[in-house]
C-alpha positions in Angstrom: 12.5 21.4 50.3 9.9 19.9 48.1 7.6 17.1 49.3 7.9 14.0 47.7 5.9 12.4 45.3 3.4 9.9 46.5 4.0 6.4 44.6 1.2 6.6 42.7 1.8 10.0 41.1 5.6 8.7 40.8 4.3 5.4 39.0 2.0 8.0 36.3 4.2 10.3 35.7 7.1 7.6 35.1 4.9 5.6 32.8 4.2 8.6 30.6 7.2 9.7 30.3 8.3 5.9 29.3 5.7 6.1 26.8 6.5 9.3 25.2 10.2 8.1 25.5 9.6 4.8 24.1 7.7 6.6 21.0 10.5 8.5 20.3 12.5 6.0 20.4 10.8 4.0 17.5 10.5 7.1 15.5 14.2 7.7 15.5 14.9 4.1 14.3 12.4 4.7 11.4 14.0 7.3 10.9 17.5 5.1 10.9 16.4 3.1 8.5 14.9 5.4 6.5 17.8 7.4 6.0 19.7 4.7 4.3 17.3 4.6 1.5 19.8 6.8 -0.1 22.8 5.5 0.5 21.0 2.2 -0.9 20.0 4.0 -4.0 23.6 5.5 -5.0 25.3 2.2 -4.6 22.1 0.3 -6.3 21.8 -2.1 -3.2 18.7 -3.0 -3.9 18.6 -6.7 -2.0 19.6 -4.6 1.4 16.5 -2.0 0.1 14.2 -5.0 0.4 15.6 -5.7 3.4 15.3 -2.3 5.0 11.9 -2.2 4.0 10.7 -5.1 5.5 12.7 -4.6 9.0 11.3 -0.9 8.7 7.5 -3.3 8.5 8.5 -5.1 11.5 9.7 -2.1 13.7 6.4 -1.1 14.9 5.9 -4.3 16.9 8.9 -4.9 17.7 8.7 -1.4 19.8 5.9 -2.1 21.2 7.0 -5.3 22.5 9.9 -3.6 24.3 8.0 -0.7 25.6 5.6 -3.5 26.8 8.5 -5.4 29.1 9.5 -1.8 30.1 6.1 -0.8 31.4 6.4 -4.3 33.4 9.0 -3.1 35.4 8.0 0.0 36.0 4.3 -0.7 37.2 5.2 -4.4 38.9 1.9 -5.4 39.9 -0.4 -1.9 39.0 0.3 -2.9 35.4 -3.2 -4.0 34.6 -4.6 -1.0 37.2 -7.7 0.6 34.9 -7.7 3.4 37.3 -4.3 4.0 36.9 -4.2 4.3 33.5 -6.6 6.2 33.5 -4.2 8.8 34.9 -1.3 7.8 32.8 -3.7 8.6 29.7 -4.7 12.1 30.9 -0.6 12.4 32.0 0.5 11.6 28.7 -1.8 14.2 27.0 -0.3 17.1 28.4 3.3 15.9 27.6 2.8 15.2 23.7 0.0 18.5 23.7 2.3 20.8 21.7 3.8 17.9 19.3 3.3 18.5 15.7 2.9 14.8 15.7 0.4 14.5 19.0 -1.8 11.9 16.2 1.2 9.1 16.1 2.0 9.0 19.8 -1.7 8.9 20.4 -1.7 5.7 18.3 1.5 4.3 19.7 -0.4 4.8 23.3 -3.3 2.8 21.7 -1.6 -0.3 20.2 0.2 -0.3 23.8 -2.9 -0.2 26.1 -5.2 -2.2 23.7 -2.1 -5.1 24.0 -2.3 -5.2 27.0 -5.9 -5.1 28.4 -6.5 -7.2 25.3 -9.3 -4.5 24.5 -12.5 -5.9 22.2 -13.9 -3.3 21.0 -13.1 0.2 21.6 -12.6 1.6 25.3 -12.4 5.0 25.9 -10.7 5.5 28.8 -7.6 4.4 28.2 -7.4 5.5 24.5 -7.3 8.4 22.1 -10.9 7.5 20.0 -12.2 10.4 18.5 -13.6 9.6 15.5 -14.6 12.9 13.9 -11.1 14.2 14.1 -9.2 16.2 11.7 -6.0 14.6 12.1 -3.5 17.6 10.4 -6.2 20.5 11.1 -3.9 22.0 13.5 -1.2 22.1 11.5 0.3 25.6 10.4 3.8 25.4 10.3 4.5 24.9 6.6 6.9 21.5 5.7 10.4 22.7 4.7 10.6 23.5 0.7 12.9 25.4 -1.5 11.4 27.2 -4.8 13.0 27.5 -8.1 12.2 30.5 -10.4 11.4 29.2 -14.0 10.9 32.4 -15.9 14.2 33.7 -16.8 16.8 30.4 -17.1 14.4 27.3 -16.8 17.3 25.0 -17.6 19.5 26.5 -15.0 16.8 26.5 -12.6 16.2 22.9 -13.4 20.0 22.1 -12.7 20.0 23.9 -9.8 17.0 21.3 -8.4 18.5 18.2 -9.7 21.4 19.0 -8.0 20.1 19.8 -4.3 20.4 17.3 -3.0 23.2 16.0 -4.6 22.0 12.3 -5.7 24.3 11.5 -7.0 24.0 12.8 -11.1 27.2 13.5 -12.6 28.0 16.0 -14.7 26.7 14.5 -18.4 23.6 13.2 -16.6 22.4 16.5 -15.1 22.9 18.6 -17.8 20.8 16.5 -19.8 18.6 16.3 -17.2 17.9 19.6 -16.7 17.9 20.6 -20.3 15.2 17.3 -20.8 13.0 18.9 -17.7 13.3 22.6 -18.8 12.2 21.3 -22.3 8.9 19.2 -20.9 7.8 21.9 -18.3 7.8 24.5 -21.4 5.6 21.7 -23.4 3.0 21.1 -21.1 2.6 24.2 -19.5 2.6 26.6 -22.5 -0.8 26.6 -22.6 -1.1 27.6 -18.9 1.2 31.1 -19.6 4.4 28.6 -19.4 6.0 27.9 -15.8 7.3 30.1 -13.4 8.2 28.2 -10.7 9.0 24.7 -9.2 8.2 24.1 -5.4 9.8 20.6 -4.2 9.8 19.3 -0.8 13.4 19.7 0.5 13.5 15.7 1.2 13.7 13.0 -1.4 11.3 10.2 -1.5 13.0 6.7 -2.2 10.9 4.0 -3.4 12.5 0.3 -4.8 15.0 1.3 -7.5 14.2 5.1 -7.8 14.1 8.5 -6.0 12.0 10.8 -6.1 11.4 14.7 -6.3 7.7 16.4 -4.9 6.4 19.2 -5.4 4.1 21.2 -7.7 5.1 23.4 -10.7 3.6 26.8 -11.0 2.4 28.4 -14.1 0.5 31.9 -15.1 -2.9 30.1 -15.2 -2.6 27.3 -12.6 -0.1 24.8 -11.1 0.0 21.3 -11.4 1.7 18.7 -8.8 5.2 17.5 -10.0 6.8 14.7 -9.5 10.7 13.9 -10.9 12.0 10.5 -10.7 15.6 9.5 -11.1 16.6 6.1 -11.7 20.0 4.2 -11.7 20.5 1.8 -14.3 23.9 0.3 -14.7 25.5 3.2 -16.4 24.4 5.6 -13.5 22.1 7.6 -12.4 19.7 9.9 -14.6 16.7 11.9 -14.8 14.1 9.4 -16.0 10.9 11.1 -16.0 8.4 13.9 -14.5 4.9 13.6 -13.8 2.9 16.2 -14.0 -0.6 15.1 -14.4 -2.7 14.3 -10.9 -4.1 11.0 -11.9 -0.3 10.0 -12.5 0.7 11.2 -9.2 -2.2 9.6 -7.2 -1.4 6.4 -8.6 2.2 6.7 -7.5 0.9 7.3 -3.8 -1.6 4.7 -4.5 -3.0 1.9 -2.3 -1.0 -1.0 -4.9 2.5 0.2 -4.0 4.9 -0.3 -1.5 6.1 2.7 0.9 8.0 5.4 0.3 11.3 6.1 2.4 11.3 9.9 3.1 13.3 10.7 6.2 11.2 13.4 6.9 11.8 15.4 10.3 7.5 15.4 11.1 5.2 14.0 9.3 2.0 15.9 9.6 2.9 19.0 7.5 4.2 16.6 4.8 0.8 15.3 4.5 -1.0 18.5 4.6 1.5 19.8 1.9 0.5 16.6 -0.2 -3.1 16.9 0.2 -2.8 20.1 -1.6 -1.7 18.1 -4.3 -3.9 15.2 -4.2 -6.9 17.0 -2.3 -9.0 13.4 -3.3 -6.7 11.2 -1.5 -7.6 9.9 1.5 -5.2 11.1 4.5 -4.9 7.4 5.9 -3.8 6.4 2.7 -1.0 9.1 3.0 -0.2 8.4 6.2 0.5 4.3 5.3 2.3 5.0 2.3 5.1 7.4 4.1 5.3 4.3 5.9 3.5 5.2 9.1 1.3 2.3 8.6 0.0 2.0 12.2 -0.9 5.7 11.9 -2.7 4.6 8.3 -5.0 2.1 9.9 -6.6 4.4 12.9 -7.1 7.1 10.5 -9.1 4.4 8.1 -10.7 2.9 11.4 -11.6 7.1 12.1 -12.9 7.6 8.5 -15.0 4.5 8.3 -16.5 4.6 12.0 -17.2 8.3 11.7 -19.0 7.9 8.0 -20.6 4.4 9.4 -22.4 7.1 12.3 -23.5 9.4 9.9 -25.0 7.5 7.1 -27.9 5.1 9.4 -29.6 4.1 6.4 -26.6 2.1 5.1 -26.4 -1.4 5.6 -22.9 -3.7 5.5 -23.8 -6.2 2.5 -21.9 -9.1 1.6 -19.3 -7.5 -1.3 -20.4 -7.5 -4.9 -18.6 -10.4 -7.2 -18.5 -14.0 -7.1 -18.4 -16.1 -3.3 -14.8 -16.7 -2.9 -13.9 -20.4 -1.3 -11.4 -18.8 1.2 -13.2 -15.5 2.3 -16.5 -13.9 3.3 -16.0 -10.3 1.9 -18.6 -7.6 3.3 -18.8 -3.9 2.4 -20.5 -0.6 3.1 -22.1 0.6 0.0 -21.4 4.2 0.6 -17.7 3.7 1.7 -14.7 2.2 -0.5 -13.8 -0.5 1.8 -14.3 -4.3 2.0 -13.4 -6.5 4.7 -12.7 -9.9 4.5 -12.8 -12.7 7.2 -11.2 -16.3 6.9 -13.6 -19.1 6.6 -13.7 -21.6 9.1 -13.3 -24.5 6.0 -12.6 -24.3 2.8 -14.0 -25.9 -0.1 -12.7 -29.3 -1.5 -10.7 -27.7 -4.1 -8.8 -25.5 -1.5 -6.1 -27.8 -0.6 -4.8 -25.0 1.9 -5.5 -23.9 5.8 -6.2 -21.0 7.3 -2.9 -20.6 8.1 -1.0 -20.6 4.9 -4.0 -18.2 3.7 -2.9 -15.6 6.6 1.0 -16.2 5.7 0.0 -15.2 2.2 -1.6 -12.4 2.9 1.2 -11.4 5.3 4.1 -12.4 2.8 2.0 -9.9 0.0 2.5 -7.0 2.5 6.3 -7.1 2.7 6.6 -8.1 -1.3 6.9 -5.0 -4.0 3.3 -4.7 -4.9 3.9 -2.9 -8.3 1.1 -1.1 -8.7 -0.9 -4.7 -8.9 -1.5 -5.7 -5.3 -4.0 -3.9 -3.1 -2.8 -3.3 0.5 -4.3 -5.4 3.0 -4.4 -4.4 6.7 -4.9 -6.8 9.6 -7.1 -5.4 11.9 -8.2 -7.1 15.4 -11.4 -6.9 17.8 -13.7 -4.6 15.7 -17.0 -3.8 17.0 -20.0 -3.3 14.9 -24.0 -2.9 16.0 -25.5 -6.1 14.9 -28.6 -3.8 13.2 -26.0 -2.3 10.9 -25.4 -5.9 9.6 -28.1 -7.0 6.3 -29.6 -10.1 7.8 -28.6 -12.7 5.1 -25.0 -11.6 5.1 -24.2 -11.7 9.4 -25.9 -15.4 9.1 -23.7 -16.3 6.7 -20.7 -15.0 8.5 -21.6 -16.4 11.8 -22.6 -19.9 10.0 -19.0 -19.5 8.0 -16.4 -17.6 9.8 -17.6 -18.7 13.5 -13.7 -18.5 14.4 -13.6 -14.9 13.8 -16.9 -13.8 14.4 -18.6 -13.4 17.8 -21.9 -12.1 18.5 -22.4 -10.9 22.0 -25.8 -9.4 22.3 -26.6 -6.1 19.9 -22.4 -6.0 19.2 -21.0 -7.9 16.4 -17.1 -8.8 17.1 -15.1 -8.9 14.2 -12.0 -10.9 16.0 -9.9 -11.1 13.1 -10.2 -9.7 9.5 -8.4 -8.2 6.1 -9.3 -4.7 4.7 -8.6 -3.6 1.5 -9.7 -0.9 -0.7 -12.9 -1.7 -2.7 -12.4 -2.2 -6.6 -14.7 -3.0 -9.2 -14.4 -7.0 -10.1 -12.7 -7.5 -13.6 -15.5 -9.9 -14.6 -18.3 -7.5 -13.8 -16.9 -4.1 -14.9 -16.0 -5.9 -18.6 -20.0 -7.1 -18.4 -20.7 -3.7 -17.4 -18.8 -1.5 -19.9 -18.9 -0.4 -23.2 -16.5 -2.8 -25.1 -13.8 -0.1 -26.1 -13.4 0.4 -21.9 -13.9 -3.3 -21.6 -11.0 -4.3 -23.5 -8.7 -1.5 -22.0 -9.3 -3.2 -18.8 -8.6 -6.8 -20.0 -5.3 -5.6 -22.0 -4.4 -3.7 -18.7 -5.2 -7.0 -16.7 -2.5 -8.9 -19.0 -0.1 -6.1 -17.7 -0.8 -6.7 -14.8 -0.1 -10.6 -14.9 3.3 -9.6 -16.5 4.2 -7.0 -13.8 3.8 -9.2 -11.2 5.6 -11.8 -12.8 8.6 -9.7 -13.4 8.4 -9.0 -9.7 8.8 -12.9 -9.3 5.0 -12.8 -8.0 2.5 -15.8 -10.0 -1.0 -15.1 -8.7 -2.1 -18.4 -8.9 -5.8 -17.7 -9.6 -5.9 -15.8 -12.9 -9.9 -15.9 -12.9 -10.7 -12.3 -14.0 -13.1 -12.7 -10.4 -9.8 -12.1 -8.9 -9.0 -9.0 -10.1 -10.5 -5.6 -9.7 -10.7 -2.6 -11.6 -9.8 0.8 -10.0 -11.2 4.8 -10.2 -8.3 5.4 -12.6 -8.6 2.4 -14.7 -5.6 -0.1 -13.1 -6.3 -3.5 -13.1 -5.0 -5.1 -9.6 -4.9 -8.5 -8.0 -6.8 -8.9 -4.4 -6.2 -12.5 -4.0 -3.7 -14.0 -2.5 -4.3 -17.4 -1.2 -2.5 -19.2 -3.9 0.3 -16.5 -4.6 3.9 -18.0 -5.4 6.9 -17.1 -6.5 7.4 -17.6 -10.6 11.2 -19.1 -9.4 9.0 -21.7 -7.4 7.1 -22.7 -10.6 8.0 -26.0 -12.4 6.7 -24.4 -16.3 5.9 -27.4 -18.3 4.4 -28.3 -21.7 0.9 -30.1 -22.1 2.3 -33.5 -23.0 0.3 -34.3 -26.7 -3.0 -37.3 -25.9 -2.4 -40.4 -27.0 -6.3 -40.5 -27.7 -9.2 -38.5 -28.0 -10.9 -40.2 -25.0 -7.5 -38.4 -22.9 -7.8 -35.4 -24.8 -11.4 -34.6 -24.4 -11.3 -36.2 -20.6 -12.4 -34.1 -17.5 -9.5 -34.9 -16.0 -5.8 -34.7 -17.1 -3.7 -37.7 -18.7 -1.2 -36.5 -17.0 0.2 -36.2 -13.7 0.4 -32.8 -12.0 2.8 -32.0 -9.5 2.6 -29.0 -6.7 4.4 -25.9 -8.2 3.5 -27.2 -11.9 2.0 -24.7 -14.5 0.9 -25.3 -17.9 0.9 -21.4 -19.6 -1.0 -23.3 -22.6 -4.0 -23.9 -20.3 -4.3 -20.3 -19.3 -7.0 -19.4 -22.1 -9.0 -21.7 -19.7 -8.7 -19.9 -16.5 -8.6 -16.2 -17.3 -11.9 -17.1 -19.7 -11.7 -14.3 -21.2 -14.8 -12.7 -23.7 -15.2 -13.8 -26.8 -15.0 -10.6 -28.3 -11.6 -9.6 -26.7 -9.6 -13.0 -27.0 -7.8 -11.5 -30.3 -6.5 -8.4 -28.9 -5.6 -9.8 -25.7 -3.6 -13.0 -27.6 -2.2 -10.3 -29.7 -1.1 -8.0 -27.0 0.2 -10.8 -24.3 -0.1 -13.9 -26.1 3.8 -14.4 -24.5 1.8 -15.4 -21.4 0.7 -18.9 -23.0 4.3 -19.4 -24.0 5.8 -21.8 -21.9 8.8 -20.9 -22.9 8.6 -17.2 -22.1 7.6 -18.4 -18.7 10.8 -20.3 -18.4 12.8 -17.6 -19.4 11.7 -14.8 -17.2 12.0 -17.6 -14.3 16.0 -18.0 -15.1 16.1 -14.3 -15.7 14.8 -13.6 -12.0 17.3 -16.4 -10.7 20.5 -14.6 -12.2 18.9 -11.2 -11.6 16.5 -11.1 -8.5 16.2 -7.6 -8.7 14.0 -6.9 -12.2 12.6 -3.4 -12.3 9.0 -2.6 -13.2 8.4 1.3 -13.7 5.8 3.2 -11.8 4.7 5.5 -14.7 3.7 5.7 -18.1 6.4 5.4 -20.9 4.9 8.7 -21.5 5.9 10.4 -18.5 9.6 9.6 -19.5 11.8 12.2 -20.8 12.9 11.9 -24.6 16.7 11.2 -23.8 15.5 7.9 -21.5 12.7 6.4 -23.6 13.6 2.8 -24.9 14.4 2.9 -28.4 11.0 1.6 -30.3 8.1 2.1 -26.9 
């Protein structure tokens, strides 16, 4: 007869076991909702696609919550016992040792504990830190694939992909999509000894209103990643286009999108199989844009902490551009992050409070970014050494953000802050740039304004200093305390002055409402060059047209679910392109 377990062994090995439970748990509900994103996309049910999307957002905490009430009654009054999770730590690392996916239920364990010992900080016994860790290095099993000879019947091979899985093409559709693909893979690759093969994960990506086919296509010289995307317009669905160039790609699994809904049995050799394709992207990035978001944020926290110990020299500056009212933005030169910390008070033209600034920032996470809206993460209780700080810009957070910065001794407590990736600001890269790139980016930031308002999204601010620049040449918004909603907006007309002392007044001669906009006045804000105005009123000079305004608002009230495409018209096959693009 076995001797029983002591209560404290009982009370470590039932807590790790909880934990490893309650992880898998919340992994098969992702994977719940997840799942549906197809079912969504075949009956176009886009409004319960948001939905999913945002409850998938929510899950995370929501799990922890309950695996936090469940710990409560399993550890009664040993629940806060530092020695004892000590034990439950060490217990929980054997159990998840041979998981492919050891690096999320690490995390999971580390939202859990940090919650509730309310950690400041980092602290190492009861978490998983290492910060030089390769995340997927231990990864060999390849992800699940299938691979498509090219070289003898490239439009049979192409019908054979489009129809496995079975998304629902019908006959017409897929033969023209297959005989469209067949014709584009023979185009761009017959300088590379023409394609011989197509490698696509087995598992369809679903994003908004499309789906999506990844892989990489394999010619004589080389291979380039693929991506296929269907779409489903009202007359069904079709083939719409196929990217094949890596700056295309990358963008798609870009930092300014929303996240993909793969239902993907493991994660980790997913993202070792994409970083073949995008080698440049960083794996955190990956990570948040399959949707593992929580897993996306320690892998940044790794990246930045282990380059911060590396590079001494560097020193965290206050963030190239103009001072915003609303934020203190610091940066590490040498790495492409900023963070950004609440002010305690705003200035007298910021009619807002801290509060509405964070439910801005929070309603941008759950909104369709796009392409336009860089992702920002909340993150809690960082710790930095006060001698990594430049002088001038820790005195001007602790003399501006006092709420969410602490000093305690050599440690600088970041309580609360926003990080984003680090772009260029519109109004210095156009300074900075030879006037041909210059007035790419400012016709690229018009885009931008009309992509987000066809997403029902206004930013509010259209100052170019609200607007970055990224590596590949996007312009994107980053600032988000006076985002609405363009079927919030009351679009009005400048009345006409009834003198020239109104019309050349500093203030207006007439009264201004919340939610009003006046597109006429626009010129004023976005202050664009001189030497750019003309293109820029030729290419988007709808945006000073009230009346375009007002019809994209009633548009987005009859149809809530306007589509803006994730790829150049170029990318499109022949058979899809709108007549005249």
């Amino acid at each position: 007869m076995k001797p029983s377990r002591d209560p404290r062994s009982s009370r470590i090995e039932a807590a790790a076991a909880l934990l490893v439970d309650a992880f898998d748990d919340y992994n098969a509900r992702f994977s719940d909702i997840t799942r549906r994103a197809e079912r969504h996309f075949r009956r176009r049910d886009w409004a319960r696609q948001g939905r999913d999307a945002r409850a998938r957002i929510r899950l995370y905490d929501d799990c922890i919550a309950e695996t936090i009430g469940r710990l409560e009654g399993a550890l009664a009054e040993r629940l806060l016992s530092r020695s004892l999770w000590l034990d439950i730590h060490a217990r929980y690392a054997e159990l998840i040792d041979d998981r492919l996916d050891a690096e999320l239920y690490k995390t999971f364990f580390n939202t859990t504990s940090r919650r509730l010992f309310k950690t400041r900080g980092v602290d190492a016994g009861v978490e998983f830190v290492a910060l030089d860790i390769e995340p997927t290095a231990h990864i060999t099993r390849p992800v699940d694939r299938r691979i498509y000879g090219l070289a003898d019947d490239p439009v049979d091979a192409c019908r054979r992909l489009l129809a496995e899985p079975d998304l629902g093409l019908g006959e017409e559709a897929l033969e023209e999509g297959a005989a469209a693909l067949a014709e584009r893979l023979n185009a761009t690759l017959a300088d590379d000894g023409g394609p011989l093969a197509i490698e696509l994960l087995k598992v369809p990506f679903f994003r908004d209103r499309r789906a999506y086919r990844i892989g990489r296509v394999l010619a004589a010289e080389r291979w380039r990643p693929c991506v296929i995307a269907l779409d489903h317009p009202d007359d069904g669905v079709r083939v719409d286009a196929v990217l094949l160039d890596r700056t295309a790609v990358s963008i798609l699994f870009g930092f300014t999108y929303s996240y993909f809904h793969a239902d993907l049995p493991t994660v980790g050799d997913a993202i070792v199989f994409l970083r073949t394709l995008l080698p440049d992207k960083p794996v955190d990035e990956l990570y948040t844009v399959l949707g593992r978001a929580k897993q996306g944020k320690t892998e940044r926290y790794r990246r930045f902490f282990h380059h911060l110990g590396l590079d001494r020299d560097d020193r965290l500056v206050e963030a190239d551009g103009k001072r915003g009212m609303v934020m203190v933005v610091f940066t590490l030169p040498s790495f492409p992050l900023v963070f950004k910390v609440v002010r305690d008070h705003f200035a007298p033209g910021k009619k807002i409070g801290r509060e509405h600034v964070l439910a801005q920032y929070r309603y941008v996470f759950n909104h369709d970014r796009v392409g336009r809206l860089i992702d920002a993460q909340e993150y809690r209780h960082l710790a930095f050494a006060r001698d990594r700080f430049d002088p001038a810009a820790l005195e001007e957070l602790l003399n501006e953000c006092a709420r969410a910065i602490e000093l305690r001794g050599d440690t600088v407590l970041v309580r609360h802050c926003f990080v984003q990736r680090r772009v260029r600001p519109l109004d210095l890269f156009v300074r900075e740039q030879s006037d041909e790139v210059a007035r790419a980016a400012l016709l690229d930031y018009g885009q931008a304004v009309r992509d987000l308002a066809r997403s029902n999204l206004f930013p509010g601010d259209l100052f170019l200093k609200n607007f970055g620049v990224t590596r590949s040449g996007r312009a994107v918004f980053y600032d988000y305390d006076e985002v609405s909603k363009v079927t919030d907006l009351n679009v009005r007309r400048v009345p006409p002055a009834r003198s020239e002392e109104e019309e050349f007044a500093d203030t207006p001669w007439y009264p201004v409402n919340p939610g009003d906009v006046f597109p006429e006045q626009f010129p004023r804000f976005m202050d664009l060059p001189a030497a750019h105005r003309r293109a820029f009123h030729e290419a988007h000079g709808e945006l000073f047209d009230p009346d375009w305004w007002s019809a994209l608002k009633q548009r987005l009230i009859e149809r809530p679910d306007a589509d803006v495409r994730p790829y150049a018209e170029a990318a499109r096959l022949q058979a899809c392109r709108d007549p005249g693009a």
